[in-house]
TORTI-239449 format. One line per field, with one value per residue (C-alpha): x, y, z; residue number from 1. Coordinates in Angstrom, 2 decimals. Example, Ala and Ser with C-alpha at 12.3 -4.5 7.8 and 13.67 -1.06 7.14 Angstrom:
! TORTI-239449
u	c(12.30_13.67)
v	c(-4.50_-1.06)
w	c(7.80_7.14)
k	c(1_2)
//
This chain:
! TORTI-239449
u	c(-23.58_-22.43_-25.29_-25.19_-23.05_-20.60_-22.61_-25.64_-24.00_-23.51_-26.93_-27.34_-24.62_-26.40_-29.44_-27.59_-25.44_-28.72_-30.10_-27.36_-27.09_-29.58_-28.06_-25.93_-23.41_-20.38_-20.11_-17.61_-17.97_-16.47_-17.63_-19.83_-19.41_-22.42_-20.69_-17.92_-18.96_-20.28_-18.40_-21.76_-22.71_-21.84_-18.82_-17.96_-15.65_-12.83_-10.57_-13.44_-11.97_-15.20_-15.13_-14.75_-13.98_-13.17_-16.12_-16.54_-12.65_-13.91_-16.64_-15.71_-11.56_-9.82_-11.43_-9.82_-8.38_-8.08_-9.41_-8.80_-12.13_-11.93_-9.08_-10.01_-8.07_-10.92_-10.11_-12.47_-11.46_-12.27_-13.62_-13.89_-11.18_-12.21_-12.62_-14.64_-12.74_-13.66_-10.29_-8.34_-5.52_-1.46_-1.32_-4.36_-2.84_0.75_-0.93_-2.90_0.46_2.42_-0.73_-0.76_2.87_1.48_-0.78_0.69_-0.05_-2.44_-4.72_-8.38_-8.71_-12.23_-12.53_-14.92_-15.31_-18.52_-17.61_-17.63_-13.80_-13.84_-14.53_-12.29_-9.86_-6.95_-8.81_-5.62_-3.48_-5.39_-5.62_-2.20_-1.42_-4.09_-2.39_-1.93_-3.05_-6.06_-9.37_-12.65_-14.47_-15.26_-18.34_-19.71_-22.46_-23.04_-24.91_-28.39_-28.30_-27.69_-25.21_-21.64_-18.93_-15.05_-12.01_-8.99_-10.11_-11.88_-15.45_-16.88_-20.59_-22.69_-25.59_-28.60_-29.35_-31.21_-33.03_-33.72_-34.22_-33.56_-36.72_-39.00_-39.03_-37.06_-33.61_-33.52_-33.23_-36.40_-34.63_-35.52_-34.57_-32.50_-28.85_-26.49_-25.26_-22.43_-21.03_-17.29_-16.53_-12.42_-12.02_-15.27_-17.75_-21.37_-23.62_-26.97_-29.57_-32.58_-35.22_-34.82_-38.80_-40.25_-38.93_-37.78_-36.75_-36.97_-35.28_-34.98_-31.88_-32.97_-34.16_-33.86_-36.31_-33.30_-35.16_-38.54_-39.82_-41.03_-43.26_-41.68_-39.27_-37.44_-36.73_-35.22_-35.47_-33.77_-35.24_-33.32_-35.02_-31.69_-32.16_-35.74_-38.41_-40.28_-43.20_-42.59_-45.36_-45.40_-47.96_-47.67_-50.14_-52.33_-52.12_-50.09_-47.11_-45.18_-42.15_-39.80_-36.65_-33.34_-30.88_-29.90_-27.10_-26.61_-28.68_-31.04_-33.03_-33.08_-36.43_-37.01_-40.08_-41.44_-43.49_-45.38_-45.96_-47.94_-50.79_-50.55_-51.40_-48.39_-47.70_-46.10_-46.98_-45.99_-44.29_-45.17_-43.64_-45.17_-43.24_-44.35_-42.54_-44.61_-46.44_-44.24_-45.63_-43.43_-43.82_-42.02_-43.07_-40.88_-42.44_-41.54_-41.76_-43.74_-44.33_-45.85_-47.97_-51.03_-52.22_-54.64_-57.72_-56.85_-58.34_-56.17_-58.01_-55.94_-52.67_-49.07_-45.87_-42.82_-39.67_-35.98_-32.70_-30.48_-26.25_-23.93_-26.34_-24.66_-27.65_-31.13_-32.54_-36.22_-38.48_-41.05_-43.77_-45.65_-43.79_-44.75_-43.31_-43.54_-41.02_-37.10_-34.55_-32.99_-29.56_-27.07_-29.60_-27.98_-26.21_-28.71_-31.39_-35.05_-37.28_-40.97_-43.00_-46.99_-48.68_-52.39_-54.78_-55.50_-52.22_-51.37_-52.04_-51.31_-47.68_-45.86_-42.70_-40.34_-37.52_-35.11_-33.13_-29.47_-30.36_-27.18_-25.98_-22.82_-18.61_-19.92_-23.10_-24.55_-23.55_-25.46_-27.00_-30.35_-31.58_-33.62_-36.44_-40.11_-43.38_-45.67_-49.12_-52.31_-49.85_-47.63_-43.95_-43.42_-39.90_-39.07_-39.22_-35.66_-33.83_-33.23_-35.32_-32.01_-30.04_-29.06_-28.58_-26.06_-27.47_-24.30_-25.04_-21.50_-22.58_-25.78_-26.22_-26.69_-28.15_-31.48_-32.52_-36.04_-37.80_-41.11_-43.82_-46.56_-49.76_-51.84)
v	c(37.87_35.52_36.43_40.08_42.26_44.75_47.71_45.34_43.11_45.99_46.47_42.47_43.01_46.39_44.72_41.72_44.32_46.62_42.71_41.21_45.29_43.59_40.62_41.08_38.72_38.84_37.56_35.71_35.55_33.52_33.30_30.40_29.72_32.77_35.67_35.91_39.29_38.27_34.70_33.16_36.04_36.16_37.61_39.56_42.09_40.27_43.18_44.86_45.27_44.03_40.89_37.66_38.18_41.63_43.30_40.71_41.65_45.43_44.77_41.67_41.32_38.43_35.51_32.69_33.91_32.83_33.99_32.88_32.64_31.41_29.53_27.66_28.47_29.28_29.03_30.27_28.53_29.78_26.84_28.27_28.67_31.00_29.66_27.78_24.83_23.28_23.69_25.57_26.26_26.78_30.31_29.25_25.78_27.69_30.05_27.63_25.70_28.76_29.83_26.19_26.70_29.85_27.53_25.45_21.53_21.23_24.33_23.00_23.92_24.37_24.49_26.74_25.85_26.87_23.96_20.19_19.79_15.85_16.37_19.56_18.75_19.26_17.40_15.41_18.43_19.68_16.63_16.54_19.88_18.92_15.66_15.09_18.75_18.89_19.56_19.30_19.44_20.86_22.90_23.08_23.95_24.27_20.52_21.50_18.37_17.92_14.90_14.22_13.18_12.63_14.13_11.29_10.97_14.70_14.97_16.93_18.81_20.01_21.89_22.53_26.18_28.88_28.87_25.49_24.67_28.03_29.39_27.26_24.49_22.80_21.35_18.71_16.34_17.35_19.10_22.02_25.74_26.36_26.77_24.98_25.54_24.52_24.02_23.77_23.17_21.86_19.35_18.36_19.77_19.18_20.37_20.00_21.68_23.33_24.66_28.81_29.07_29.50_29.97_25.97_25.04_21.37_19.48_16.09_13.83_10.52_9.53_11.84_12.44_10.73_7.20_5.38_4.77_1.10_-0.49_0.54_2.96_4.91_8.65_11.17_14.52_17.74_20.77_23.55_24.51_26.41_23.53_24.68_21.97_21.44_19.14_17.45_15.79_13.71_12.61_10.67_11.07_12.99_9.88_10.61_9.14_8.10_9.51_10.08_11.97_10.21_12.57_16.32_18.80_21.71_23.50_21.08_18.07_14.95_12.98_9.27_7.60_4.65_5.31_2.57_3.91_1.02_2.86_5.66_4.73_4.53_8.35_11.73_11.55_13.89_13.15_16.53_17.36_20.59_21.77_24.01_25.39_27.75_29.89_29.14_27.07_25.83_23.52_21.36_18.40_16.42_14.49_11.15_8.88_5.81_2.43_-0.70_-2.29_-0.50_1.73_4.63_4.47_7.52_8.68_11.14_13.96_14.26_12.67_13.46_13.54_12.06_14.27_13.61_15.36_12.78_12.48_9.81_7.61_5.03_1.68_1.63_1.83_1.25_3.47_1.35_3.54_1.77_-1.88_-1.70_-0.60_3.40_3.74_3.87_6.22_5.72_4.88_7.89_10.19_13.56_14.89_16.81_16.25_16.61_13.05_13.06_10.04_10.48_8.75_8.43_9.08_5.54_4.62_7.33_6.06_8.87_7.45_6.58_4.52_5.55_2.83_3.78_0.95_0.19_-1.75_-3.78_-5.06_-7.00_-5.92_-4.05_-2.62_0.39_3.63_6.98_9.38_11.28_14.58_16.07_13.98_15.13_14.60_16.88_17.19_19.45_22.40_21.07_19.57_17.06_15.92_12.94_14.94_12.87_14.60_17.88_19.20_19.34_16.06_13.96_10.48_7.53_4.51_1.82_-1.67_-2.88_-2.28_-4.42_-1.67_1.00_-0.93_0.88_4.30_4.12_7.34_8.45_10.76_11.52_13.14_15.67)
w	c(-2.70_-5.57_-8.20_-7.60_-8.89_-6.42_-7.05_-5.39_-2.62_0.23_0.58_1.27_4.16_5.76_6.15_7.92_10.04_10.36_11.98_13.76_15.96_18.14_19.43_22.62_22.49_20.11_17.14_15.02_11.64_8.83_5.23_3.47_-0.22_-1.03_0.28_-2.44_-4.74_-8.38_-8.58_-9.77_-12.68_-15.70_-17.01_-13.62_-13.42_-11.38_-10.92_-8.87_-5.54_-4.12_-6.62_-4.80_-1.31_-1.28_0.42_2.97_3.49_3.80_5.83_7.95_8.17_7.51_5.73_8.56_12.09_15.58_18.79_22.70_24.64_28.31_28.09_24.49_21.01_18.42_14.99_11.95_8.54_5.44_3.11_-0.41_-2.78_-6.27_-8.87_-7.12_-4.90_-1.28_-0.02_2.61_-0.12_0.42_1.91_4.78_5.49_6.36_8.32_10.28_10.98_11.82_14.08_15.72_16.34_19.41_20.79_23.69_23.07_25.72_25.08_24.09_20.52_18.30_14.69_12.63_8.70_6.75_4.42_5.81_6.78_5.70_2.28_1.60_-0.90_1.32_4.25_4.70_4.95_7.80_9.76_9.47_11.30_14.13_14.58_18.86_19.37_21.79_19.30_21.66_18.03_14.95_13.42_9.63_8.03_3.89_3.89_5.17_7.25_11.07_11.39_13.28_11.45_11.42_10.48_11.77_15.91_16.04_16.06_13.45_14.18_11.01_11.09_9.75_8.49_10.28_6.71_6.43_3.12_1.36_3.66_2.14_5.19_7.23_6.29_4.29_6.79_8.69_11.26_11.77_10.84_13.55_15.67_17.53_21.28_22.08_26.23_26.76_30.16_30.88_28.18_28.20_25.11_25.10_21.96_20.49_17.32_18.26_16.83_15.90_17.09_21.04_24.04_25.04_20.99_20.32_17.67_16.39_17.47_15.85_13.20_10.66_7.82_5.24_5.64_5.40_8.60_9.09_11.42_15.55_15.71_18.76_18.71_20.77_20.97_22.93_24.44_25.21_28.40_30.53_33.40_34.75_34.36_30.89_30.02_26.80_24.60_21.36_18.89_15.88_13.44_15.66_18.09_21.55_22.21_25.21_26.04_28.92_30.00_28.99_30.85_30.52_29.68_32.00_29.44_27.60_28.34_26.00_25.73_24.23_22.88_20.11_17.32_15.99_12.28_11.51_13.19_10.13_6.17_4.13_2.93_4.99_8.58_11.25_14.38_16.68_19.55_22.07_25.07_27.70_30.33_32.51_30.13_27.25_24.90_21.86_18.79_16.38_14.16_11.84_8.46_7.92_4.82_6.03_4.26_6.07_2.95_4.43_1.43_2.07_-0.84_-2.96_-6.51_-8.36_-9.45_-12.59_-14.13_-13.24_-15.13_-14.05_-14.78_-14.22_-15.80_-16.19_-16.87_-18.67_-19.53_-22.28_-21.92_-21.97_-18.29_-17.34_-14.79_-12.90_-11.50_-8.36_-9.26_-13.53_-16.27_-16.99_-19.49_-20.47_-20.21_-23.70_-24.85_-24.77_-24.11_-24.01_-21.03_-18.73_-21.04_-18.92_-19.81_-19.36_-18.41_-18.38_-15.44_-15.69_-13.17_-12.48_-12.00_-8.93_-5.32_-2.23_-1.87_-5.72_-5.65_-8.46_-9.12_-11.98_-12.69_-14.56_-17.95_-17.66_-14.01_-13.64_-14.19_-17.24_-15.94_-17.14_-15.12_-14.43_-12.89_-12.61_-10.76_-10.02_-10.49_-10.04_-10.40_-11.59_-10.42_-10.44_-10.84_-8.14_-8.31_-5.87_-4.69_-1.92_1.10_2.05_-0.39_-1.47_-4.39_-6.63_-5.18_-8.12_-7.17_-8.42_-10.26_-10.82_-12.39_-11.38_-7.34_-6.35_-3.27_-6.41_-9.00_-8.74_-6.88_-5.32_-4.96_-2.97_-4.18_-1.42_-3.18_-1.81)
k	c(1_2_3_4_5_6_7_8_9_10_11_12_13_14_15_16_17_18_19_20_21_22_23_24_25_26_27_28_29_30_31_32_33_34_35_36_37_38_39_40_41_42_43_44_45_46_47_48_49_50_51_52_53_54_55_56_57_58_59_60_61_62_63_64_65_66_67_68_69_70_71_72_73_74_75_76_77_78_79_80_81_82_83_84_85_86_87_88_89_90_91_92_93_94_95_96_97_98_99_100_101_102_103_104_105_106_107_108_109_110_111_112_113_114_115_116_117_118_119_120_121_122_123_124_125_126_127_128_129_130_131_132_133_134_135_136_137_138_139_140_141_142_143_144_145_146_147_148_149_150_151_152_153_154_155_156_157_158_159_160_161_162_163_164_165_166_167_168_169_170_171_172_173_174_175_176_177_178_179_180_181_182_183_184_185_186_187_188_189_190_191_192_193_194_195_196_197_198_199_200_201_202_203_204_205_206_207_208_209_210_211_212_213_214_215_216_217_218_219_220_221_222_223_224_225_226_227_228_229_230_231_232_233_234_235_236_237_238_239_240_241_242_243_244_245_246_247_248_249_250_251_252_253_254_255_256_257_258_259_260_261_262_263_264_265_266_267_268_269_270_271_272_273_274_275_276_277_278_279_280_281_282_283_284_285_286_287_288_289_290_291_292_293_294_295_296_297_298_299_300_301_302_303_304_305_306_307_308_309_310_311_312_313_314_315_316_317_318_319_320_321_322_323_324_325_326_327_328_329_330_331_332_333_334_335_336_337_338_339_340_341_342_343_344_345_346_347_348_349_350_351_352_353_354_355_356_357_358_359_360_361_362_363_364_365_366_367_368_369_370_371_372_373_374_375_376_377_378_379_380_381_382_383_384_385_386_387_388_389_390_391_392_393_394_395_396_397_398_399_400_401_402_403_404_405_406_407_408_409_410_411_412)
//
């Protein structure tokens, strides 16, 4: 919706309406930070009364509202504030504190926000109003990432997307493309990510893709199997993997195992996971980054080029490729400026590690950023599957914990 203009954007929402005819259950919707009209084109037409959030006003209703379901206040928040802001803004916060004000103190209350609610600029705000009022949880989405975090003592649940990363793969923390169920029973709220494919989804609790996995390392997954008996298997690598049931939800069963990932080269390797209940068979494997100083022999079939865009760079910084030198990032190189650092064939091994390093460490150390970073190969751009393609990352001299940014490259 934001890089089309209004003549364009109802056709995106009749094909989702056209979709979302055949599911059964109702729906609640709130908007994300894509569905405001022609924010994102240029020079858009802003008195258009379907500019901004004015068709998903025709089409939808209100932006942020509040329902009662089976005895639990549900309240859908509206994230995005135009020109573009993560923030609930004055006219939402006073209606969430005048809507508050219906709700009796004990009623079980859940919170709906496309946006992460911690990091909204008027997170404080909205803390505030929930203060001693009786919030089983929160749910967000907009990251990508499965996680749980905080706002002050209520839990906050983010999701992954149902498209993953943009529909090219799972989301960015190697969980998959998927949805969340959520069980609310008295004051008691259960909820886990699954998988959007087969008929008992799996998904990933721990760990996530976000980290190099080194040498033994636990996991546990979920399968959404209703309460009727599944068989869960695991391999790593291709190798099986033991694994037993940990305990269940009404709805879903949760599984733990150890990988040993010294068994696997250094590279991508894939721990899968099949579950079959009945005649149902369904699938799910998550890549990890492994390292464990066991190097697979690899010849490049041709060099690569190392790319990054990088910001408010004021010293010269060196890039090590695989531990030696590969080049600099010069001294106030321009703002966003794209640097190119050949790699010959010779030099490439089946998993690179890029460190980009502050020239200067110390009270005065040198400060900025790069990202994306690449590395382009046999017609290919590679990324570190822990990150998303466009993630810039933070390189601060002044903070030993930031003083260099390591980055993984897994050839073909």
């Amino acid at each position: 919706m934001d890089t089309v203009p209004p003549e364009k954007a109802q056709a995106q929402y009749d094909r989702y309406l056209a979709a979302a005819a055949a599911f059964e259950l109702p729906l609640f919707h709130l908007p994300g930070n894509h569905e405001h009209v022609a924010f994102n084109t240029p020079n858009p037409d802003t008195s258009h009364p379907l500019y901004g959030k004015g068709l998903y006003r025709r089409v939808f209703g209100p932006p942020y509202y509040s329902w009662a379901w089976a005895g639990v206040h549900c309240v859908a928040l509206d994230g995005t504030s135009l020109p573009y802001q993560e923030r609930l803004g004055t006219n939402q916060l006073a209606w969430l504190a005048a809507d508050l004000k219906r709700v009796p103190a004990d009623r079980p209350i859940l919170l709906f926000c496309h946006q992460s609610l911690p990091s909204l600029r008027d997170a404080k705000q909205v803390a505030a109003l929930l203060k001693d009022r009786r919030v089983l949880g929160a749910f967000c989405g907009h990251l990508h990432r499965t996680f749980t975090t905080r706002l002050d003592e209520i839990p906050v649940y983010h999701s992954g997307a149902m498209s993953g990363a943009w529909w090219s793969g799972p989301n960015i923390d190697g969980t998959p493309q998927g949805f969340r169920v959520v069980r609310v029973k008295g004051a008691s709220l259960t909820t886990a990510y699954f998988s959007r494919e087969g008929d008992t989804p799996i998904s990933i609790m721990a760990p996530l893709a976000t980290e190099v996995q080194v040498g033994e390392v636990a996991f546990e997954a979920v399968v959404l199997d209703f309460g009727r008996e599944v068989a869960l298997s695991a391999a790593f690598n291709g190798q099986p993997v033991a694994l037993a049931q940990d305990g269940r939800d009404e709805l879903w069963s949760r599984w733990r195992g150890t990988m040993d990932t010294r068994q696997a080269f250094d590279g991508d390797r894939a721990l899968s996971f099949t579950a079959r209940q009945g005649e149902a068979v369904s699938r799910y494997a998550i890549r990890y980054l492994v390292e464990n100083g066991r190097p697979q022999t690899y010849q490049a079939a041709a060099p690569a080029t190392l790319a990054m865009q990088v910001r408010g760079v004021d010293g010269a910084s060196p890039v090590l490729f695989n531990g030696e030198p590969c080049g600099m990032i010069p001294a106030g190189t321009t703002n966003e400026c794209v640097l190119t650092f050949p790699v010959d064939a010779t030099r490439l091994a089946k998993l690179n590690r890029v460190t980009i390093r502050a020239g200067k460490l110390g009270r005065d150390g040198d400060r900025f950023s790069v990202g994306p970073v690449w590395l382009a190969y046999a017609g290919k751009k590679l990324h570190d599957l822990r990150y998303a393609s466009f993630e810039r990352h933070a390189v601060a001299g002044q903070d030993p914990a930031r003083a260099e940014k390591v980055l993984y490259f897994c050839l073909p």
